[in-house]
N, C-alpha and C positions, 0 to 999 in steps of 0.2 A: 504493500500500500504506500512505498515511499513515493513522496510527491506529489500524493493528495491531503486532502485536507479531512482530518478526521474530526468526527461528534465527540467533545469531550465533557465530561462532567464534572460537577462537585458535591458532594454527598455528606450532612452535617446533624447532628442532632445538637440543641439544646433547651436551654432552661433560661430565660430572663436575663435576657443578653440584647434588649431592647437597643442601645447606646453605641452598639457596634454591630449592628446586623448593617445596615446602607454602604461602610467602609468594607466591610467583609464580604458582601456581595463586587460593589463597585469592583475591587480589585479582583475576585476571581476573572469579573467582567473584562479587567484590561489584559488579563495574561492568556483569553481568547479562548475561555473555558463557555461553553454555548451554553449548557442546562445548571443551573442553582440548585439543588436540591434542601430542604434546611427541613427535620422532623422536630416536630414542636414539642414539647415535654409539658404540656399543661403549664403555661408560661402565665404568669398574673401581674407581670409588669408592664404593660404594652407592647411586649413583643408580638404576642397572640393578635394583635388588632394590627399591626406591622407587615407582621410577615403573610397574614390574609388581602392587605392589600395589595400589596408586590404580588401575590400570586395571581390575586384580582385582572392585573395587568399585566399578568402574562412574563415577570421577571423572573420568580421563581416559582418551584412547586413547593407548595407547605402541604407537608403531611402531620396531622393532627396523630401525637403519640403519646396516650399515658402509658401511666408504669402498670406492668401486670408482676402481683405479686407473684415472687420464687422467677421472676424471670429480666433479666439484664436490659433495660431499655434498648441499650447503643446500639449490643448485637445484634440484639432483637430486629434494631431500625435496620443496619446494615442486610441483615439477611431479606429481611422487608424489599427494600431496594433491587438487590440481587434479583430476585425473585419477579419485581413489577416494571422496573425501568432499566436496569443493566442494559438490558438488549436493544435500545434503542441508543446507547454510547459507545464506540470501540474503545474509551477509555475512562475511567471514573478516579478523581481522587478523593481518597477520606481522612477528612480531618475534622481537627474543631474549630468554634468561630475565634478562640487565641491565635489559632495557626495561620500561616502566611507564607505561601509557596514563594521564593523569590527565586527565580531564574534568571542566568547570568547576562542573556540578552533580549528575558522578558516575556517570550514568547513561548506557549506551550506547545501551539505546533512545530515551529523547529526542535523541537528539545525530541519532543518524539518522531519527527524524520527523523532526526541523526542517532538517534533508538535504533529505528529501524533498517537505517542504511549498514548498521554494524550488524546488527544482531537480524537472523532470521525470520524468526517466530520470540516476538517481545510477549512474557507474559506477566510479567510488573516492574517498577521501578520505586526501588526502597530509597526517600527522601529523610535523612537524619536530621533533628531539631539542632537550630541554633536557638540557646535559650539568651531572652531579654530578661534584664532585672525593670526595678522601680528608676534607675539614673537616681538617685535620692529626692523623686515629687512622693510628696505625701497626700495631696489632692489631685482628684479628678478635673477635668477640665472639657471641654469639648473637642479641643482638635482632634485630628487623626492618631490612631493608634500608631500609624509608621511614621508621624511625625515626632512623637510624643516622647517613645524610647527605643533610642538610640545606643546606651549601653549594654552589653552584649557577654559572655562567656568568651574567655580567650582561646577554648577550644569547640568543637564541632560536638555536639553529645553524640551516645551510640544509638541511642533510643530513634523509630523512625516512624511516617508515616506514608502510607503505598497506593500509588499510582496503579491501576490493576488496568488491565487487558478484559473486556467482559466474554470475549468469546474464551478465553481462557482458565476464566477461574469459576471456581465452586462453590466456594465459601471466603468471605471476610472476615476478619477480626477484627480487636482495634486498632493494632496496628499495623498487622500483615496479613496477608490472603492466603487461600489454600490453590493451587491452580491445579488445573488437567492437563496442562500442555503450555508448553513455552517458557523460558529463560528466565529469573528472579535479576533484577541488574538492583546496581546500588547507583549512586546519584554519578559516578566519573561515569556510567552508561561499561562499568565491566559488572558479570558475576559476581554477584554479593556473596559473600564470604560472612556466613554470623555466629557469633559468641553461640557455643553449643549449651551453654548454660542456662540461657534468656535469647532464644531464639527470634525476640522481637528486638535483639539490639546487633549491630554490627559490630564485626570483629573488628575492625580497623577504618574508621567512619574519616572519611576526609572533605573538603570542602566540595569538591565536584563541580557539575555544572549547573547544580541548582540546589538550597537547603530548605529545609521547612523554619522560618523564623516564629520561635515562641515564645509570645508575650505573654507569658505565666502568672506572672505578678503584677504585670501593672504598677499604678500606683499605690501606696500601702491603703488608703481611705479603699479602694477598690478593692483589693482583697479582700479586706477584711470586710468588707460588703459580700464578698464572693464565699466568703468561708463560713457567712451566716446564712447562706442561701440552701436547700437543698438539692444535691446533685443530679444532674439528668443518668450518672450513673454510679457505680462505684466510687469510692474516694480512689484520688489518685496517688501514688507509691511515695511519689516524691514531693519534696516543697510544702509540708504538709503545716505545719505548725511557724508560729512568729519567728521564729530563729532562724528557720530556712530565708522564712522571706528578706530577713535582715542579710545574710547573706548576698543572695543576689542581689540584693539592691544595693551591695559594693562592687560590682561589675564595671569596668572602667575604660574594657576598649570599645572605643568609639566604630557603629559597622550603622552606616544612611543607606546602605544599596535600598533597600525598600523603600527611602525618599524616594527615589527617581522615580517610581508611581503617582506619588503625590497628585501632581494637577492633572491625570488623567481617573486618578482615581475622583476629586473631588468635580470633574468633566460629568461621570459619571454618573455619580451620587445626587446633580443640580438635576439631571436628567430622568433617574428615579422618584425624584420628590417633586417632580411637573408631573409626573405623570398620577403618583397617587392624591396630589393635590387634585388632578382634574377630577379624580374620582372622589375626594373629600368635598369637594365644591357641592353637591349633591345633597349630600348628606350633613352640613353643619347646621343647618337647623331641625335636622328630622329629631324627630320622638315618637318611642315606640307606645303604644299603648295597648293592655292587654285585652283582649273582647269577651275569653270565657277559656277558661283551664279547667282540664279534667284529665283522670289520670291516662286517659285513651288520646284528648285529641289538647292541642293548641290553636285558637286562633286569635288575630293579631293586627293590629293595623300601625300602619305606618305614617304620620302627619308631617309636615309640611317635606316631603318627599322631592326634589325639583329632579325626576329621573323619565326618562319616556322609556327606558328598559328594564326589567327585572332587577331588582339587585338583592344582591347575596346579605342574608340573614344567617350567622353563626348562633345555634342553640349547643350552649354548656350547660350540664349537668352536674350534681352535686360531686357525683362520683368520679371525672373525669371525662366522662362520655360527651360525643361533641356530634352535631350534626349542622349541616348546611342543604337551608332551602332557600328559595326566590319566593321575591312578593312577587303581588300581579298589582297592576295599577290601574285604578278605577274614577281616576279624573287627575285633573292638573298638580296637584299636590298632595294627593292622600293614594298608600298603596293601602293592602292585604296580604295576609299572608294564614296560610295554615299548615300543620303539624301533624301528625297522625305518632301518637308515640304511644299508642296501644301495643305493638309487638319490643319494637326497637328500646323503649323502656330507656333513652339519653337520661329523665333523668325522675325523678320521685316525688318529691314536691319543690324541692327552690334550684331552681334555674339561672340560667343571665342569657340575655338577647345582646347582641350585636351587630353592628351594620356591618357589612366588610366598605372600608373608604371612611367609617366611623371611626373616631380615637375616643369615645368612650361607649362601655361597657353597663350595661342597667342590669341590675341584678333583682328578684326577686324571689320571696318567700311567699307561704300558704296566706299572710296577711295583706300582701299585696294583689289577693284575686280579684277581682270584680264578684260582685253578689250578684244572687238569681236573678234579679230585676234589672241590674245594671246589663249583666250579660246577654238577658232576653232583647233588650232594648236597640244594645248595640248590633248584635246578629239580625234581628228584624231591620235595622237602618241602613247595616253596611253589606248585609249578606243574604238577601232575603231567599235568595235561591236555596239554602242551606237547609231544605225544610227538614228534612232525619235531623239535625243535629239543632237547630230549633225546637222540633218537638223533644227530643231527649232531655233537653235544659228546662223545658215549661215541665216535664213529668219531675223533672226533683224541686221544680222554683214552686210548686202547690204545699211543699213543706215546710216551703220558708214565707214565701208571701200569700195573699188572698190569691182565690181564684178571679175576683175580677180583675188583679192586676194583670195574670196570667192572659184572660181572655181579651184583656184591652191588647197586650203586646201581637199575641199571636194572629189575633181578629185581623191587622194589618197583613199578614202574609197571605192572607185564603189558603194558600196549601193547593197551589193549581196541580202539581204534577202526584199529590199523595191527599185523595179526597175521605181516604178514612183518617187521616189526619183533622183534616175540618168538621168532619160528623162525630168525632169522638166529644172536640170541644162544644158540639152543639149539643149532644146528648149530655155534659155538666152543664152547660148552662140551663137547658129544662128540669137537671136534679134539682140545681141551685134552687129554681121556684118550688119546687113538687116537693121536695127529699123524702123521691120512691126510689127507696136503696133497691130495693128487687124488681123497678121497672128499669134502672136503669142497668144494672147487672145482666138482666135478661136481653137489653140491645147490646151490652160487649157481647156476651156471650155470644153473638152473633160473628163476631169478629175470627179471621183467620186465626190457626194458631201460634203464627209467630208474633202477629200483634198483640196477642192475649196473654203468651208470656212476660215481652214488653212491659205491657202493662203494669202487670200483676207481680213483675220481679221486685222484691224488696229491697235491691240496690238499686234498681233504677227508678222504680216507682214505688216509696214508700211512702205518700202520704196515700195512691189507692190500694196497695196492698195492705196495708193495717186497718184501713177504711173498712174492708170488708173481709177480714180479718185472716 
């Protein structure tokens, strides 16, 4: 394949790393890496509303990832990967959003022609960490990460991170792969040679023609934000406690190569945040408001909405579970939207909605429902077609409110397309005058039998199932 241009990727999981996702994109962006990948770890700092909007636009793919207990998120994600997109890249690299591939002339596809012009059949290329300290800042700041630290490890660590071949390999790890075919190179592009002890570290790691730069530490304010956080996976081996950090943050030789990114990374970055901005523009004055929850269905309106297309609604779940639907739009400024979380069960009772293009997040609990009355009201006004789930709301709102409030709501729909719907409400309203319990018993009973159990279910109709007892 020398001399063409290959598909290549970057593949990442994390956790609330809001503050460097746009730089850590942008730069994969400039070293010519085509697809982003980034698996979310159930993030609650605004990365989660970030990195849906970048995917929103098409910059990366966010893949929604909790933790499952007794099992390893990262692997987890990587083998995920493997599994659903490998095969649409001839090359994938994995790292995390500290790390920072810098190649010596910047460009990922020469690096892998001249892979491939040596070597026959490439099936990874092991990139060893140059580790960054603090430079002695103790605060965080806004700039760029490769602008930011600049002092460095006066050697090349052994520890590495791997470029893989997809048609080649079978399994990932953290930080090397298992392959079925083809060549393991180290970063000089010979045979990797590795410590048989720790078979993720190279025997003899040299600068090469490209290093993984790791910003481990950061500034200390930032660690120690990072070390109050919980991990998207295991702790890691090294650097673990203040002492470490102090350490490196006496690092002293001076290594900018990763400067020279700089203004195409931040080229970059203006050009991601035009683009989620256009999709934020939509979305800064909407407000979600909820129409009627139950533990089967969500529905949901959307106000002051300025979108003539669908747009993506993120529902979280207590437990981690995430799903993503579209509104549908029902005039100039107000959408809808509905949920069906009967089987799929995201989430139990408290939730959060989200816009995607939204930077904030609403969260609710069982006290922030709407009541029978509020919810009859709203579904009658905004949803009138909805008549099964209208009637299922008036069959429990008899328990909470009168029946004429019930009948004033529903009276408004007629029930064109379900006419035992409208004759059931007509036969209470002549109880109402009569209250002939066994005249009117005697007209359900007339009724099919799946309406009858409806009815008569004591989850879903208990004020007439205990009615008639």
């Amino acid at each position: 394949m020398s001399g063409l241009k290959h598909r290549v990727a970057v593949c990442a999981i994390c956790r609330n790393e809001r503050n460097y996702i746009e730089e850590w994109v942008a730069y994969y962006k400039s070293l010519g890496f085509d697809g982003v990948f980034v698996y979310d770890n159930v993030s609650d700092d605004g990365t989660s509303e970030l990195l849906a909007s970048l995917h929103a636009v098409k910059e990366v793919t966010r893949v929604h990832w909790p933790r499952k207990e007794g099992i390893p998120p990262q692997r987890d994600a990587y083998g995920h990967f493997l599994q659903n997109y490998a095969q649409d890249y001839d090359y994938v690299l994995i790292c995390d959003l500290d790390e920072f591939l810098v190649i010596d002339d910047g460009c990922v596809q020469s690096l892998i022609q001249e892979a491939e012009s040596e070597h026959l059949n490439v099936g990874a290329i092991a990139f060893p960490w140059l580790i960054f300290g603090s430079g002695g800042q103790l605060t965080e700041n806004s700039g760029l990460v490769i602008d930011r630290f600049t002092k460095c490890d006066k050697g090349i660590a052994r520890t590495v991170k791997t470029l893989f071949s997809s048609k080649n390999t079978y399994n990932m790890r953290t930080h090397i792969c298992d392959l079925l075919d083809g060549v393991y190179l180290d970063n000089a592009l010979r045979p990797a040679e590795w410590d048989q002890r720790m078979p993720i570290k190279l025997k003899s790691p040299v600068a090469g023609k490209a290093r993984v730069h790791h910003y481990y530490t950061k500034s200390k304010e930032e660690w120690l934000k990072r070390r109050a956080q919980p991990k998207a996976d295991r702790a890691k081996l090294e650097l673990k406690n203040i002492e470490e950090y102090e350490k490196y943050s006496s690092f002293s030789v001076e290594n900018a190569q990763a400067q020279a990114k700089s203004a195409q990374v931040m080229a970059i970055m203006q050009d991601l945040r035009s683009k989620v901005c256009g999709l934020q523009k939509g979305c800064q004055n909407a407000k979600v408001e909820l129409v009627a929850v139950s533990g089967d269905w969500l529905f949901g309106l959307v106000k002051n909405l300025s979108s003539l297309e669908p747009v993506a609604i993120r529902i979280s779940g207590e437990g981690g579970e995430e799903a993503v639907i579209y509104t549908k739009k029902v005039s100039d400024d107000l959408h809808i939207f509905t949920y069906k979380n009967k089987w799929r069960r995201t989430f139990l009772k408290d939730f959060s909605l989200s816009l995607v293009g939204g930077v904030e997040t609403q969260y609710f609990t069982e006290v922030d429902y709407p009541d029978a009355i509020s919810s009859l009201a709203l579904l009658v006004k905004y949803m009138p077609s909805a008549e099964e789930h209208i009637f299922s709301i008036a069959l429990l709102a008899f328990n909470k409110i009168t029946s004429a409030q019930v009948f004033e709501c529903c009276g408004k729909v007629g029930f064109p397309r379900n006419k035992k719907f409208k004759r059931f409400f007509a036969l209470l309203a002549v109880y109402e005058v009569s209250a002939d319990k066994d005249a009117l018993k005697k007209e359900l009973g007339k009724e099919d039998d799946d309406f009858k159990k409806m009815i008569f279910d004591k989850r879903k109709s208990p004020y007439l199932s205990s009615f008639f007892g």
